[in-house]
NUPA-725825 format. One line per field, with one value per residue (C-alpha): x, y, z; residue in three letters. Coordinates in Angstrom, 1 decimal. Layout:
<atoms>
x X,...
y Y,...
z Z,...
r ala,...
</atoms>
This chain:
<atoms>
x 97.1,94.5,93.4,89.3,90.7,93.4,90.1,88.2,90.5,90.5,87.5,87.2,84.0,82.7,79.1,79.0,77.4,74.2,73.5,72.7,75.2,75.8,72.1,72.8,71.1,71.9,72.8,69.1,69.3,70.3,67.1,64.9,67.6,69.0,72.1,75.0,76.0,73.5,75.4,78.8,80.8,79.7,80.2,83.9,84.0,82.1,84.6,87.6,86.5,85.3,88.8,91.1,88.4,87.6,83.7,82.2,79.7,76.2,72.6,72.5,76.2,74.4,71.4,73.9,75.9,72.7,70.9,73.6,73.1,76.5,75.0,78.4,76.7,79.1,82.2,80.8,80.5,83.5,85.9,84.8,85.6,88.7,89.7,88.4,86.4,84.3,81.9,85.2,84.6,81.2,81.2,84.6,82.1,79.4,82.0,83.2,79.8,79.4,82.6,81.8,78.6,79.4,82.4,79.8,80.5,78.3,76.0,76.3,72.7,72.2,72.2,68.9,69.0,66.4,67.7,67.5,64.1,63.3,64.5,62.7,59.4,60.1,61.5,60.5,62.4,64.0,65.6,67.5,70.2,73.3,74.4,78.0,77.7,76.2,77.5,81.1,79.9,79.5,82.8,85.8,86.9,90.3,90.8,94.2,93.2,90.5,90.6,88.2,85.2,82.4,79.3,76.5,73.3,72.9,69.3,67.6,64.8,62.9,60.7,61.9,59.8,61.3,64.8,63.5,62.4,65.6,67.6,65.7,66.3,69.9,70.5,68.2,70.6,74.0,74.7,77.0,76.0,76.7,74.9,75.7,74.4,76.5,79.7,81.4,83.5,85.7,87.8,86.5,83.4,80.4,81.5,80.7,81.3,77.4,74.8,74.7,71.9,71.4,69.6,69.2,65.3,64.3,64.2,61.2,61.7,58.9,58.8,57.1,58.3,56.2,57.9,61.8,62.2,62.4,61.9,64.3,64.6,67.9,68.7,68.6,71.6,72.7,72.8,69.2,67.8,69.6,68.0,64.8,65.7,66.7,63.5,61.9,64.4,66.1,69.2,70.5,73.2,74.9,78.0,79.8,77.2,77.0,76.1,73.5,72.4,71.3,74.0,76.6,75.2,75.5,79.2,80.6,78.0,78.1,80.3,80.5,81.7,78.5,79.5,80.7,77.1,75.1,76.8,77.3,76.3,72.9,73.0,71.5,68.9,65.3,64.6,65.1,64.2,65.9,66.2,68.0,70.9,68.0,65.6,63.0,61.7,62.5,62.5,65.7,63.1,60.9,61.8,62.6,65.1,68.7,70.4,72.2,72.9,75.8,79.3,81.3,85.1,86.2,85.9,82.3,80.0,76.9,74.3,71.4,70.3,68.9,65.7,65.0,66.0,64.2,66.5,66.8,65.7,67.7,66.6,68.5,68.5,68.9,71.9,74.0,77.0,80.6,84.5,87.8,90.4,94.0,96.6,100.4,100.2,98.3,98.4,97.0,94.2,93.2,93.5,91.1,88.7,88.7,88.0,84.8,83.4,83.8,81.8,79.4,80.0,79.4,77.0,80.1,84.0,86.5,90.6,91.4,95.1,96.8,95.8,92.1,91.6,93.7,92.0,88.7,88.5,90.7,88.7,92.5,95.3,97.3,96.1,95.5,99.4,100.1,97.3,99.0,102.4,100.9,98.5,101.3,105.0,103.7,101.0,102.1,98.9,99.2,95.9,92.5,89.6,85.9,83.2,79.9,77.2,74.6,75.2,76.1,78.0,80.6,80.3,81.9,84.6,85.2,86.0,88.7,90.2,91.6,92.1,89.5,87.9,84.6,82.0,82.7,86.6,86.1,84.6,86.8,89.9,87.6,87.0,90.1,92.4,94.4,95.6,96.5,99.7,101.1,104.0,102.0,99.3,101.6,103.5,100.7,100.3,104.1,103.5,100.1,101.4,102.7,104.3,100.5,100.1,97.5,97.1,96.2,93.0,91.9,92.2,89.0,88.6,91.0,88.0,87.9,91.4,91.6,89.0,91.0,94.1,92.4,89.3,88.0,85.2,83.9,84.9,88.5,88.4,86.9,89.5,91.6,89.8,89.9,88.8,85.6,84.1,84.7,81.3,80.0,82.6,81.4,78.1,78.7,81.0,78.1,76.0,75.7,75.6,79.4,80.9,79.1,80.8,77.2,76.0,79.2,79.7,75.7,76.4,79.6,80.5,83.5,85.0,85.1,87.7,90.7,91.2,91.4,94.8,94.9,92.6,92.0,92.6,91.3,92.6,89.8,90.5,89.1,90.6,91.0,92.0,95.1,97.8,100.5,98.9,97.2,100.8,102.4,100.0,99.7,103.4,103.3,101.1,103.1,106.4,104.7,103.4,106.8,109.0,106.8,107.0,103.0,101.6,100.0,98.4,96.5,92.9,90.6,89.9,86.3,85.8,82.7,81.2,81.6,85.2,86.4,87.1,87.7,87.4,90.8,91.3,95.1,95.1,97.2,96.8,96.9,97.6,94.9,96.4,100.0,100.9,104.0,101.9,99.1,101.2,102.8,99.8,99.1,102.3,101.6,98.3,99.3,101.6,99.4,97.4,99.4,100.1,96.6,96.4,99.3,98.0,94.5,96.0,98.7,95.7,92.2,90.8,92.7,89.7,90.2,87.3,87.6,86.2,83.3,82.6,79.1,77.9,77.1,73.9,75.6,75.4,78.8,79.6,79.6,82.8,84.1,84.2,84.9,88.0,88.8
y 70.4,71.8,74.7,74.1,71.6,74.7,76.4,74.4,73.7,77.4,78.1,80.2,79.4,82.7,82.0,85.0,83.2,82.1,86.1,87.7,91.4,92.3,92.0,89.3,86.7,83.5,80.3,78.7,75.8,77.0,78.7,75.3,72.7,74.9,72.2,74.1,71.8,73.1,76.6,77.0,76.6,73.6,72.6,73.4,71.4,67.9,68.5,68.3,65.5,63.6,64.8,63.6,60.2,60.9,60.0,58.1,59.3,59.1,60.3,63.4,63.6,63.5,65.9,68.5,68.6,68.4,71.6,74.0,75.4,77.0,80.3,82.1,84.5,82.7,84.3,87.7,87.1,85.0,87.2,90.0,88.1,86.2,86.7,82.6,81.8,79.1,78.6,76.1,73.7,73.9,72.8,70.1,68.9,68.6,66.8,64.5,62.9,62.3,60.7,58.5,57.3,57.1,55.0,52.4,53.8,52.8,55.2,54.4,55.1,56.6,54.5,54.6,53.3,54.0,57.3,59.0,57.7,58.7,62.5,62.3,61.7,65.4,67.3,65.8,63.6,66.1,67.7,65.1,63.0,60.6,60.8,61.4,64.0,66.4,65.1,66.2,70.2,69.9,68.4,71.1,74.4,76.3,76.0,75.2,73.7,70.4,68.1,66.6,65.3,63.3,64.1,60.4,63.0,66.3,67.9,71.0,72.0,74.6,75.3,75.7,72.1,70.1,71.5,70.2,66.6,66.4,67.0,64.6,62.0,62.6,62.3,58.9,57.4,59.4,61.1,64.2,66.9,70.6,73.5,75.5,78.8,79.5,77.9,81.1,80.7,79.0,77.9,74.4,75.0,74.0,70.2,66.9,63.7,62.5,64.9,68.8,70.5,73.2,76.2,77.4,76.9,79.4,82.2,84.1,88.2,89.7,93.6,95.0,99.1,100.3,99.0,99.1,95.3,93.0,89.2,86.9,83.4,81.6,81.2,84.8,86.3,89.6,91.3,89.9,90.8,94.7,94.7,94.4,96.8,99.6,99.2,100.4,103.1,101.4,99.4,96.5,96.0,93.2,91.5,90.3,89.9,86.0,85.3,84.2,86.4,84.2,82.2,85.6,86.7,83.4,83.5,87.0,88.7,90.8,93.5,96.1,99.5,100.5,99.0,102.6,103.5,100.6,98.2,94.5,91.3,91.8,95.4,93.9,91.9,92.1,89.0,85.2,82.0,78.6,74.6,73.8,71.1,68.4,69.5,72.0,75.2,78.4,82.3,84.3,86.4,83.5,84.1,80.2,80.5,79.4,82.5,83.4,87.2,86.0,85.1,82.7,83.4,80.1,77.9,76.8,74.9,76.0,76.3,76.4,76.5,80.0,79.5,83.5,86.8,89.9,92.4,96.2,98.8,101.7,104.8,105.7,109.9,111.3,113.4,110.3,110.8,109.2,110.8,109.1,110.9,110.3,109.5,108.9,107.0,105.1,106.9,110.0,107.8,106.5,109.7,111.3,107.9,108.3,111.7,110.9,107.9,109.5,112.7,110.2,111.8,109.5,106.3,103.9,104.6,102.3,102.5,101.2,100.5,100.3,96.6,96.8,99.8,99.2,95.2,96.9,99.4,97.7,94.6,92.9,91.9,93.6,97.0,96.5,96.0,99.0,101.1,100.8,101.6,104.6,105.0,104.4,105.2,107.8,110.1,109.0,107.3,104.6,104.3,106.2,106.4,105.8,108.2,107.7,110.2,112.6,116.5,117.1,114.6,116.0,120.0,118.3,116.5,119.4,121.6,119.5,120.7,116.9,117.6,114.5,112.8,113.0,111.1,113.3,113.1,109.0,108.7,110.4,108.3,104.9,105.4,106.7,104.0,103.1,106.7,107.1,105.1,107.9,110.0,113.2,112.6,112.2,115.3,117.0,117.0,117.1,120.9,121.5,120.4,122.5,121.2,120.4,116.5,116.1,119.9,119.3,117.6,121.2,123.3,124.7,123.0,120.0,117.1,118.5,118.8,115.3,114.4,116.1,114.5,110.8,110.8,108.6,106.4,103.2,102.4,103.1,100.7,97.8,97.9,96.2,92.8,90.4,91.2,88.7,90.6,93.9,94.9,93.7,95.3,98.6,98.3,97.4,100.3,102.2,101.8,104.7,102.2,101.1,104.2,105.2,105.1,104.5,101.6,100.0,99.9,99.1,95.7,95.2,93.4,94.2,93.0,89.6,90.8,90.2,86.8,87.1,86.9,83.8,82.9,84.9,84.2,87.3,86.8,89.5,91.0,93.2,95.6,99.6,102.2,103.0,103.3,101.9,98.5,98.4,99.1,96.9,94.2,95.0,94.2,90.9,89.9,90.7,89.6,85.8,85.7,87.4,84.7,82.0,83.3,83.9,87.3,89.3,92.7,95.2,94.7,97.1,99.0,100.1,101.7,100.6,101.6,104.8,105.3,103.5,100.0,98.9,95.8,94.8,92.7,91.4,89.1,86.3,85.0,81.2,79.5,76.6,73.8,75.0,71.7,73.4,76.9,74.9,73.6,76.7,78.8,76.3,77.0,81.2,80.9,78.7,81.3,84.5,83.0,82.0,85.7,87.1,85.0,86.7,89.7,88.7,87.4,90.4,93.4,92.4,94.1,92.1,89.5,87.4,85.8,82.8,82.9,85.1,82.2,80.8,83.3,86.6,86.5,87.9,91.3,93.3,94.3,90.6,90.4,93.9,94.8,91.0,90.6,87.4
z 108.1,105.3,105.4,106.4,109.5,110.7,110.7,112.9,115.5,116.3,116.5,119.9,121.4,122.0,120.8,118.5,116.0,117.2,117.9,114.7,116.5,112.1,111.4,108.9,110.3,111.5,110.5,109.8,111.6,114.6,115.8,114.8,115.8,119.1,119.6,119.5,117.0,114.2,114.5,112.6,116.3,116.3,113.2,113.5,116.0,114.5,111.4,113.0,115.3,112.1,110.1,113.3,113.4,117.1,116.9,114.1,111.5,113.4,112.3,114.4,112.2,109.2,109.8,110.6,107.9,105.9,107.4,106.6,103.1,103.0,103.2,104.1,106.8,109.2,107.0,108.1,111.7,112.1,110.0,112.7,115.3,114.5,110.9,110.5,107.5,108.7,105.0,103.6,107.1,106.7,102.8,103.9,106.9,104.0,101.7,104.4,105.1,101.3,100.6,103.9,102.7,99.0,100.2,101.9,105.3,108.4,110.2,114.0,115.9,118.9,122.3,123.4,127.1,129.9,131.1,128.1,127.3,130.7,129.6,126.6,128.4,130.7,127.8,124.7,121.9,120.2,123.2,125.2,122.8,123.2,120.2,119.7,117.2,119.4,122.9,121.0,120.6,124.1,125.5,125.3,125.1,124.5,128.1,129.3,132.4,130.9,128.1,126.2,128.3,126.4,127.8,128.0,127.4,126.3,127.6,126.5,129.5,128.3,132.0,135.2,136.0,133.5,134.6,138.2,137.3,135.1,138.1,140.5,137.7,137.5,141.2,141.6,139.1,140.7,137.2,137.8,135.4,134.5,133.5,130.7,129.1,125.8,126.8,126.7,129.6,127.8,130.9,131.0,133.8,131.4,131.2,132.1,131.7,132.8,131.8,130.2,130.8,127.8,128.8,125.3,124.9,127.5,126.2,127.0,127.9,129.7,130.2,133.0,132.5,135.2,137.9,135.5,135.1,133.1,133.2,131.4,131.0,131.3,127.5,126.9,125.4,126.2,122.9,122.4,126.1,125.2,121.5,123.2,126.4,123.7,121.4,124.9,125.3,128.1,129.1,131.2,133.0,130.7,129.8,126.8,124.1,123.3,126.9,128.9,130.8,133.8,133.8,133.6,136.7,138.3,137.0,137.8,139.0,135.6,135.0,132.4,131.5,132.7,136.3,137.2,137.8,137.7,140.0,140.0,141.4,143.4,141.7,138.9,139.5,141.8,141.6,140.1,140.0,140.5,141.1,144.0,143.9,144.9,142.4,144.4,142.8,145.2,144.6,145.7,147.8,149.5,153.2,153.5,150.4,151.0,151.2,147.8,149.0,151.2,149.9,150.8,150.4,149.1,146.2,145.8,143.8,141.4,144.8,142.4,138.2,137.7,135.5,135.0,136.9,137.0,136.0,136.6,133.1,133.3,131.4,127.8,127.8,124.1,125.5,126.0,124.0,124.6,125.4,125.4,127.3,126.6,129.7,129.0,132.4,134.5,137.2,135.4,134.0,137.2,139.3,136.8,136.6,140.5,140.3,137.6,140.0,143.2,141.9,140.0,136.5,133.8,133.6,131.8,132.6,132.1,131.7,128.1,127.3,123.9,123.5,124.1,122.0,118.8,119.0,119.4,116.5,113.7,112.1,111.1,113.3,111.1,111.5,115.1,115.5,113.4,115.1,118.6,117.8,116.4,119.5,122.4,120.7,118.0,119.7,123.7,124.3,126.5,128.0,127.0,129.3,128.2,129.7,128.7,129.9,129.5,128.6,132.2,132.8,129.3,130.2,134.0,132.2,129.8,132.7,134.4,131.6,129.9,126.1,124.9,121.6,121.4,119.3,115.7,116.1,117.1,113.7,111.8,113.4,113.4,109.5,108.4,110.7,107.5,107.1,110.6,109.8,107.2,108.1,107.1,109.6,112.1,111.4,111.3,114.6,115.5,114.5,116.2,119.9,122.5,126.0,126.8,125.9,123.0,123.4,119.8,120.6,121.8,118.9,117.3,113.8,115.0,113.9,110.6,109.5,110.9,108.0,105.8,106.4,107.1,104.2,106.5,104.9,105.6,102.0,103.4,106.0,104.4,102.0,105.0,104.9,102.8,99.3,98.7,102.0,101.3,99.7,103.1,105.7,103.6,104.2,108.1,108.6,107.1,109.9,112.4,115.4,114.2,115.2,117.9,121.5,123.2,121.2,120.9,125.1,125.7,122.7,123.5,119.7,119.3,123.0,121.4,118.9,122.0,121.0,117.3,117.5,120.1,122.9,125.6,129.4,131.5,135.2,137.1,140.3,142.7,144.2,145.7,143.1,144.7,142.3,143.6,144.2,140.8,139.3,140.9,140.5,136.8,136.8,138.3,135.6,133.0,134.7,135.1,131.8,130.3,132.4,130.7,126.8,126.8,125.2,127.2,127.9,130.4,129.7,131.4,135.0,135.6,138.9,141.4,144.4,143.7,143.1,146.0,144.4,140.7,138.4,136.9,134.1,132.6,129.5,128.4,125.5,124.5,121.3,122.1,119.3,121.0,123.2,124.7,124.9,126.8,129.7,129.8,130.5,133.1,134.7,134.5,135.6,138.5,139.8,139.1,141.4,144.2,143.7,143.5,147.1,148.5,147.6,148.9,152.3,152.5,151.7,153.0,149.9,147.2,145.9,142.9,140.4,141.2,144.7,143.3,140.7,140.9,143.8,141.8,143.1,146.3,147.4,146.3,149.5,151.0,148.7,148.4,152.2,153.5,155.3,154.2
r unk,unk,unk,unk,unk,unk,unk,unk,unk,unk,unk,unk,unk,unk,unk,unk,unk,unk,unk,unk,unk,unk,unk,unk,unk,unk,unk,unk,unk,unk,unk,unk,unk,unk,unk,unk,unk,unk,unk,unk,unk,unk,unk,unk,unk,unk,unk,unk,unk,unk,unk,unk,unk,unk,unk,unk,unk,unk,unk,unk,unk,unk,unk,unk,unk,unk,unk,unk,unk,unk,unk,unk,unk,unk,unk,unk,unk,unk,unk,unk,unk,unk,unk,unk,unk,unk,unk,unk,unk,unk,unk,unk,unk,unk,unk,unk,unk,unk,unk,unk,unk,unk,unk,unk,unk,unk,unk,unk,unk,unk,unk,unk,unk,unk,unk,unk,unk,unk,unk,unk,unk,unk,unk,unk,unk,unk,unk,unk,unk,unk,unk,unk,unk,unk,unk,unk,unk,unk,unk,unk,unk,unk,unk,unk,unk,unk,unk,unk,unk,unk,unk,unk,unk,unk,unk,unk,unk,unk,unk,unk,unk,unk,unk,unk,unk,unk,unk,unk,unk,unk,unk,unk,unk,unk,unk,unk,unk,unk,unk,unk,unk,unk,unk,unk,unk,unk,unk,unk,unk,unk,unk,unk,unk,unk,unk,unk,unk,unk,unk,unk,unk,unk,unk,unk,unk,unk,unk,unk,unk,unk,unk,unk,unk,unk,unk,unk,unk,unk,unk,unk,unk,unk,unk,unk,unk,unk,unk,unk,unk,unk,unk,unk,unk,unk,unk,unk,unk,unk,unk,unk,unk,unk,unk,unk,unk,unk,unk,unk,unk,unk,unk,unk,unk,unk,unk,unk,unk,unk,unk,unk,unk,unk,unk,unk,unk,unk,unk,unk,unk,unk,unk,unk,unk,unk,unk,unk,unk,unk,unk,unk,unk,unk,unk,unk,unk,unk,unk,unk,unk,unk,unk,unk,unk,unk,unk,unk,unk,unk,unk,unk,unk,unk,unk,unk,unk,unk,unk,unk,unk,unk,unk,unk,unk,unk,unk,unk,unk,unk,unk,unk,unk,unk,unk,unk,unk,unk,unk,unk,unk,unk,unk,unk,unk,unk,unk,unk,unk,unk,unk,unk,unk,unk,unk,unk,unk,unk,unk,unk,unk,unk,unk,unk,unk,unk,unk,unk,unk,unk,unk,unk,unk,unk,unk,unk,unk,unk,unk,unk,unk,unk,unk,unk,unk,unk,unk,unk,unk,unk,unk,unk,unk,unk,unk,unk,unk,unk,unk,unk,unk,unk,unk,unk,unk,unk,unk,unk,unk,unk,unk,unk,unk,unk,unk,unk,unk,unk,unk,unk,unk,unk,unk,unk,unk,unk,unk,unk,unk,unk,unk,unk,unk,unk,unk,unk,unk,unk,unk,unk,unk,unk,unk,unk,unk,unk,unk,unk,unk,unk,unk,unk,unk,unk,unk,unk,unk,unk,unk,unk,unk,unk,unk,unk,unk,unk,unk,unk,unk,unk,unk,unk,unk,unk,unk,unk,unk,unk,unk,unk,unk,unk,unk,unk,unk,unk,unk,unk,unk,unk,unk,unk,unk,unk,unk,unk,unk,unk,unk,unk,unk,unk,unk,unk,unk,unk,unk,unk,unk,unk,unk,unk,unk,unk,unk,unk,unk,unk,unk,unk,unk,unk,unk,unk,unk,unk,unk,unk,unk,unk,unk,unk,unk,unk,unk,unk,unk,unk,unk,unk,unk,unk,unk,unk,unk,unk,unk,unk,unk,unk,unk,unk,unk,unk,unk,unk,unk,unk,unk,unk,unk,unk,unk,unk,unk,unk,unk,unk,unk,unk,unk,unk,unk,unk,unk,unk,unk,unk,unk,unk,unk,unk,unk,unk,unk,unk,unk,unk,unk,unk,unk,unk,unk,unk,unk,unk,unk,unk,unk,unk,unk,unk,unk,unk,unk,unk,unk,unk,unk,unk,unk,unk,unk,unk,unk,unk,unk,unk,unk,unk,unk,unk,unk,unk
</atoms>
């Protein structure tokens, strides 16, 4: 397989690059063209369609290959990501089309028939096609539970009464169709084999500060709608960066690090807006509005399209700083996490193990490996816990007495990562311990003999990548905002790194912080995905409602062009969750994602405190 097409087909779908997260830019076409196919994802995905002759060469086929310029800012933000280099697909997609046409090749046009002309009369020409080129960009995932599914139209509303009339339409003629934000899901949810509806064009963000909202439409992104919050010196409640944020809350319910303190679900929001199933316009607060505050505890369908949601500001103090607190066990880091949500100290907390941070902070697989054997076999860290909070909120921590990193010593170990793999470092602090673990951490003058030993430097780090991006990776690591605990949990950037490696499966639970259950559940995970030969790793625990319950995520991890890999993921994830059921059916307070899926509108307790 060459090189550009091994490059295509793992491509991840995460959506990071049609959010400009390194303040490159983004690929120029995207913004004007808004197809998911005029961005380099899905341009990956038309070249290895075209390379593997699954579609034929159509006009939308050409035009895309035509507006890319070869730029390379999609280097940047992939390499972050994933290591890829998408700029050699985009110039072998470029290359393809040539050859085809210089070769005498036919362009196929698009099937014009009287549905799509009917779209095109609601939404406009350019925003309802059938042409294969960009119906393909919309018809997989890496998911291991769907195939390929070729979507007949592709629609891009942009109000919430052309979303309506394109929904009456589709029901006269008994077209199924899905709704889909930016396709990050990537479990197979945003496909269809009649219609997509692309929610893309709506993107408007209205600020009302006075009363602490904010007004956004349904193809807002969350790094954009949290760029705009912070120019106002506020937050939102958010998720993974790429995704919409209508369509997240729909989802999950939207949960963060930030969850300690802000909530979830109907937390979130004050308001919204949506198109029923049969195509009428309601408000979540009209008193005749189907009621979208319940749950229902079993597997349900979307029970409306969210056209925008009003969603809660929350204040940004200038004493916010960040802590990371060190645990040799879980039990110790979720005693003490327990102990911070119960008391309410700290607006973000969150249990990170070995995985999550060494993925997060090194930008190469490589150092990421060598970074967590040093982190979990060399120093005894196993799992690190993330405060972020005001003044009072770090003079509380500080006097429970936990040795901790704070936002200088971060720096100093984020910059000077390569060094942290010497012998002498770790020696170092060999003769600084005592029987206290990471006693170390507490010794006055500690952060600056760790710059002595590490000369961190962002020129230090950069030298990791690959050498033709190295005079960028400087320049990024540069930037303040890259080392800084606060930004990094408000953006969330560098989350998307966990499937660099492969793709990433999160299985989410709910669940009490008690620490037997969460170990033992913990090690069910890893004794189905270790019985099937799959990677895997703890993810995350962030506590909620106020100490009492937590959000837990465990990651496998999938090779997606891995036939063998792909049926046995299905396998694992069938038992997890005929375990997670057990559990659910055995506790009362075990609840699992996927009966939470398309109702986090609901209020948390409707799922948190149900009994079934």
């Amino acid at each position: 397989m060459s090189e550009p097409l091994t490059t295509a087909k793992n491509c991840r779908h995460y959506a990071m690059c049609k959010i400009d997260f390194l303040g490159t830019g983004i690929c120029a076409s995207g913004p004007e063209k808004q197809y998911v196919a005029f961005y380099p994802q899905g341009r990956m995905d038309l070249y290895a369609a075209l390379a593997e002759e699954k579609i034929p060469v159509t006009e939308k086929c050409l035009e895309i290959a035509d507006t890319c310029d070869l730029c390379g800012k999609c280097d940047y933000q992939c390499y972050f990501v994933t290591e890829l280099r998408p700029t050699k697909v985009m110039k072998a997609l470029k290359d393809h089309v040539a050859a085809y046409l210089e070769n005498g090749g036919k362009v196929v046009k698009e099937d014009v028939d009287e549905v799509l002309v009917e779209l095109r009369k609601m939404v406009g020409d350019e925003w309802a096609t059938s042409d294969r080129a960009i119906a393909l960009t919309y018809a997989h995932d890496p998911s291991p539970i769907t195939g390929l599914m070729m979507p007949d139209y592709v629609i891009m509303p942009n109000t919430k009464e052309e979303v309506s009339a394109i929904v009456k339409l589709l029901n006269q003629k008994q077209i199924p169709f899905a709704v889909r934000g930016n396709g990050s899901s990537v479990m197979g949810f945003v496909m269809s084999p009649g219609a997509v509806l692309d929610m893309n064009r709506m993107k408007t963000i209205e600020f009302d500060e006075k009363n602490w909202l904010v007004k956004t439409g349904a193809g807002v992104t969350a790094f954009d709608l949290q760029t705009e919050a912070k120019k106002r010196g506020f937050r939102v409640n958010v998720a993974e960066p790429s995704a919409l944020v209508c369509a997240n809350i729909m989802c999950s319910g939207i949960f963060s690090t930030f969850s300690a303190t802000y909530g979830t679900a109907a937390d979130n929001f004050i308001d919204a807006e949506f198109v029923s199933k049969d195509g009428a316009c309601f408000r979540m607060n009209d008193k005749d509005a189907p009621n979208l505050f319940a749950f229902n505890p079993t597997d349900a369908g979307i029970p409306a399209i969210c056209t925008s949601a009003d969603i809660k500001l929350h204040p940004i103090h200038e004493d916010e700083t960040g802590l990371l607190i060190p645990f040799a066990t879980m039990a110790a880091a979720l005693n003490f996490t327990k102990a911070c949500a119960t008391h309410r100290i700290g607006l973000a907390i969150s249990v990170l193990g070995g995985e999550y941070l060494s993925t997060f902070m090194a930008p190469t697989t490589q150092l990421a490996k060598e970074i967590k054997e040093v982190f979990t076999k060399d120093l005894g860290i196993q799992y690190l816990v993330l405060v972020v909070g005001g003044k009072y909120d770090i003079e509380a921590i500080h006097s429970m007495g936990h040795p901790s990193i704070d936002q200088e010593l971060f720096k100093a170990l984020y910059l000077g990562m390569p060094s942290l793999r010497s012998a002498k470092w770790l020696s170092l602090l060999t003769e600084m311990s005592d029987d206290e673990p990471f006693s170390y951490l507490k010794l006055n003058g500690f952060t600056d003999l760790s710059e002595t030993a590490l000369s961190p430097s962002p020129e230090l780090l950069a030298k990791e990548v690959d050498p033709e991006l190295q005079s960028f990776f400087k320049r990024l690591f540069s930037k303040p905002e890259m080392t800084d605990l606060v930004w990094l949990n408000m953006f969330r950037i560098i989350s998307s790194r966990m499937g660099r490696e492969k793709h990433v499966i999160p299985l989410i639970i709910y669940l009490p912080i008690e620490n037997e259950l969460v170990a033992e559940i913990d090690g069910e995970f890893r004794r189905i995905a270790d019985k099937h030969g799959l990677k895997n790793d703890y993810g995350f625990i962030t506590p909620l409602d106020n100490g009492k319950r937590c959000v837990f995520e465990y990651d496998y991890f999938l090779d997606q062009n891995d036939p063998d890999e792909m049926v046995r993921m299905q396998q694992a994830l069938q038992e997890a969750g005929m375990m997670l059921e057990g559990y659910g059916q055995k506790t009362g307070t075990v609840k699992w994602i996927r009966h939470l899926f398309t109702q986090g509108f609901c209020r948390k307790e409707n799922f948190l405190y149900s009994k079934t």
